[in-house]
C-alpha positions in Angstrom: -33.5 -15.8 -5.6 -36.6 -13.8 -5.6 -34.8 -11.8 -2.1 -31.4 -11.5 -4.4 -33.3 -9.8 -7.3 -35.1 -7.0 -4.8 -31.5 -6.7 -3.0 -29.8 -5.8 -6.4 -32.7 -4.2 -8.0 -32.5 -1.8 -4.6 -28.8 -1.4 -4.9 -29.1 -0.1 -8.5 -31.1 2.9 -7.5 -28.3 4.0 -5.7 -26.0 3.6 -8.3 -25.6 5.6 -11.7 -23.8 3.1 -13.7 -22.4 5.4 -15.9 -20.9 7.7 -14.0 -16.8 7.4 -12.6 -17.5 7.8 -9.3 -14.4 10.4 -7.3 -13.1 7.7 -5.0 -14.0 8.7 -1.8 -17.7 8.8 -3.1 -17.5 5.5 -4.8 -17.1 4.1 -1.7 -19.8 5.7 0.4 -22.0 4.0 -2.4 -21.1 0.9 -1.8 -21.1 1.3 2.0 -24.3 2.6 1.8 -26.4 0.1 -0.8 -28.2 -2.6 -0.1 -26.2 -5.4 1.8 -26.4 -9.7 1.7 -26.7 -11.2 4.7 -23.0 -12.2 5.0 -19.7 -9.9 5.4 -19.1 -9.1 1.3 -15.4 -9.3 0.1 -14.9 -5.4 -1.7 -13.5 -6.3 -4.8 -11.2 -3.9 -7.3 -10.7 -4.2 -10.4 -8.1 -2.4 -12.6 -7.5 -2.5 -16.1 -4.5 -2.1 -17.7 -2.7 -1.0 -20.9 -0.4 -4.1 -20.7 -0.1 -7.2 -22.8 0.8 -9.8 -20.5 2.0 -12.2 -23.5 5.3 -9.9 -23.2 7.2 -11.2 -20.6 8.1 -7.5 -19.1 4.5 -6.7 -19.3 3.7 -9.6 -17.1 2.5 -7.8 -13.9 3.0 -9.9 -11.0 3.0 -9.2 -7.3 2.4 -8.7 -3.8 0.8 -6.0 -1.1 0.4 -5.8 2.7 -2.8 -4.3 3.3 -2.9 -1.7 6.0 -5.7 -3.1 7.5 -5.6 -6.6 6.5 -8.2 -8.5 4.1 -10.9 -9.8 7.1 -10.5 -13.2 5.7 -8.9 -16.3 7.2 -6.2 -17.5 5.2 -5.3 -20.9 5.4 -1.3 -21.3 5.0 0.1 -24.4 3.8 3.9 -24.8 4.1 6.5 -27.4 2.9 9.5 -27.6 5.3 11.1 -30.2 6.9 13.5 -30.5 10.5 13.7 -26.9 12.1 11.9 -25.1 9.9 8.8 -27.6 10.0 9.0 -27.1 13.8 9.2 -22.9 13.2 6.2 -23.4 10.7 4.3 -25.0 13.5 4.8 -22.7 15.5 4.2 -19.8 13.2 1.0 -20.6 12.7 0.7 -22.8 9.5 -2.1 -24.5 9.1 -1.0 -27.4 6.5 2.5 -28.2 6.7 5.3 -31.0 5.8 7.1 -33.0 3.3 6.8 -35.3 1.3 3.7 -36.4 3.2 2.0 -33.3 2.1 3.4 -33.2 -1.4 1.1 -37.4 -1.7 -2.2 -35.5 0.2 -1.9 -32.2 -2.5 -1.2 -34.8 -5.1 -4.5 -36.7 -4.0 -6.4 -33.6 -4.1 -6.7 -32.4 -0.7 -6.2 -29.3 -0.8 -7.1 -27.2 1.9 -5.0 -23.8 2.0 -5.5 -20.7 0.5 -1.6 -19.8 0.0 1.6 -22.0 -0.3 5.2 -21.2 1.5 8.1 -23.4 0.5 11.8 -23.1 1.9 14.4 -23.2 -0.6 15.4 -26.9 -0.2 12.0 -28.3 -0.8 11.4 -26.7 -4.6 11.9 -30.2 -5.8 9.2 -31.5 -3.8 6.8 -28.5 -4.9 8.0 -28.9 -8.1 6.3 -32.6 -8.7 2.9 -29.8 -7.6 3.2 -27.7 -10.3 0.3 -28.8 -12.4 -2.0 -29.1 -9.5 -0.8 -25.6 -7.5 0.1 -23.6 -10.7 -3.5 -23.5 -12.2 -5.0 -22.4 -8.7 -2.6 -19.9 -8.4 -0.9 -21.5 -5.5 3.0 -22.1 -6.5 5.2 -20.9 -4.2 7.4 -17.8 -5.7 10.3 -16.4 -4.6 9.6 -13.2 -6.6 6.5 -12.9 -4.1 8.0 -14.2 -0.9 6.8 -17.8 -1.0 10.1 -19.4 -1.5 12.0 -18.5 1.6 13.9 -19.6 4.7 12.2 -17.1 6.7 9.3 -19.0 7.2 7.7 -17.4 10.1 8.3 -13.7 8.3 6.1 -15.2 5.6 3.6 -17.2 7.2 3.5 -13.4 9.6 2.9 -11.3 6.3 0.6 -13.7 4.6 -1.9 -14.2 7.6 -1.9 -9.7 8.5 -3.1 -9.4 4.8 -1.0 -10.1 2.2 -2.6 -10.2 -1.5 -1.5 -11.6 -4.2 -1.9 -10.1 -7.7 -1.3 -11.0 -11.6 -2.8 -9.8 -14.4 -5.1 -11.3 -16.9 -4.9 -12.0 -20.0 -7.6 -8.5 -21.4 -5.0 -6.8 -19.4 -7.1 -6.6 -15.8 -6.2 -7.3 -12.4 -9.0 -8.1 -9.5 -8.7 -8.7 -5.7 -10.1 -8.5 -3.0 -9.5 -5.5 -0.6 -11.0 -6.2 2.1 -14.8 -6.5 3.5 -17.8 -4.1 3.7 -18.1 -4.0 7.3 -14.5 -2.3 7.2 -14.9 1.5 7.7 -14.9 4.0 4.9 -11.1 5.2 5.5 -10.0 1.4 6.1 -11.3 0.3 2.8 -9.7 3.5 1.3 -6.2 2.9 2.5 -6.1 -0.9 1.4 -7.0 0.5 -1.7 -4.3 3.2 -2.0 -2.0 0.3 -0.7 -3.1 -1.9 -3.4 -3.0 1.3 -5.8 0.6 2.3 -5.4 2.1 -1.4 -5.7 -0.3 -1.8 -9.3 1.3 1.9 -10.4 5.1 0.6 -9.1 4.8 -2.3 -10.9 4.4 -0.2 -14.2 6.4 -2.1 -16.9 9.0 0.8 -18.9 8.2 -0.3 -22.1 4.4 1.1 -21.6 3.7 4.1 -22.8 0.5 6.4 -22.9 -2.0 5.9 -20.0 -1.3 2.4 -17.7 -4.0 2.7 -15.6 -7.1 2.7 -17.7 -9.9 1.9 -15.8 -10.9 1.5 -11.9 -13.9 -0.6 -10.8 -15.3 -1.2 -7.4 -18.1 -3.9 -6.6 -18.9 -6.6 -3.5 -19.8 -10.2 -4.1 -22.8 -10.0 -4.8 -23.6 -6.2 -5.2 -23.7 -3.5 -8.0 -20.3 -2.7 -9.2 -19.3 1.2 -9.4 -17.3 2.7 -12.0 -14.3 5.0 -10.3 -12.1 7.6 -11.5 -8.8 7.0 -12.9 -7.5 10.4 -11.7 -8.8 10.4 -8.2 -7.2 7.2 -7.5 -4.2 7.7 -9.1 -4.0 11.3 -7.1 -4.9 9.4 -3.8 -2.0 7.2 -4.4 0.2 9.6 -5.0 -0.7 11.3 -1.9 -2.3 14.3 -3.3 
């Protein structure tokens, strides 16, 4: 702990934690402050002027990351005949009927993301108040319901992040990891960026995107500026 507290006391002379950071500076500060001893997840945080107890204003979705997360993602995936056999070879990494449906229900759970096909929602469906609270129900709206089972599995494994917003309105994930080059971490976040901005519900008006926050796991966060995102995202 005593290692921890010198770590984050370092990284906090680097930082001003009051200033909105332009993007590309924000994350030279992170690169460059005081690292753990393990690969740190970058994490983003966006706040939003939603209220996701309106149904429209729910935001909900999915991105490919240009250059992937750097994590190992475990994909479970309920199939059975053919499509169990193309799931195997695909790649999964948890996969069956029924027979998976009693392990999950046992609590064994050991993926990170869920695919279903089509014809096996009433299996899953017996899941839903195990998988729903870990955020793990398949969704056809992201992709997770599907006969194109290894399309998915394929998308999920190169990078594929989920999002959904809280309840105060925020969204957080993680972009990717601090050993990623400074332009590799920037275009997973103008990736992640320009499908928050799509997803922009027509019944918001004034400013959407209200706040930007960048941070590791166990670093300093850094405040970012709305505009220079939004402008990098645009293309600008």
């Amino acid at each position: 702990m005593a290692n921890k507290g010198k770590r984050l006391t370092g990284a906090y002379k680097t930082v001003d934690t009051v200033k909105a950071y332009e993007l590309d500076e924000a994350i030279s500060v992170l690169k460059n402050a005081p690292k753990a001893k393990f690969d740190e997840t970058v994490e983003i945080v966006m706040g939003l002027n939603v209220d996701p107890r309106q149904a429209d204003q729910m935001i909900r979705g999915v991105v490919a990351l240009p250059n992937g997360t750097g994590k190992t993602v475990r994909v479970a995936v309920f199939a059975k005949g053919p499509k169990l056999e193309e799931a195997v070879k695909a790649g999964a990494d948890v996969y069956g009927a029924e027979d998976l449906m009693e392990t999950v229900l046992s609590g064994k759970i050991e993926f990170d993301r869920c695919i279903a096909t089509p014809d096996m929602m009433g299996v899953v469906g017996r899941l839903g108040k195990v998988l729903g609270p870990r955020g793990l129900m398949p969704n056809p709206k992201l992709g997770t319901v599907t006969n194109d089972v290894a399309g998915a599995l394929k998308a999920v494994k190169a990078g594929q992040v989920e999002f959904r917003v809280e309840s105060a309105g925020q969204i957080h994930a993680g972009i990717g990891k601090i050993s990623f080059d400074e332009k590799q971490i920037k275009e997973n976040i103008v990736a992640f960026a320009q499908a928050i901005l799509k997803a922009k519900p027509a019944s918001v008006k004034g400013t959407y995107l209200k706040r930007v926050g960048l941070s590791t796991t166990q670093g300093v966060g850094v405040k970012v500026s709305v505009p220079s995102v939004a402008a990098a995202a645009s293309g600008n």
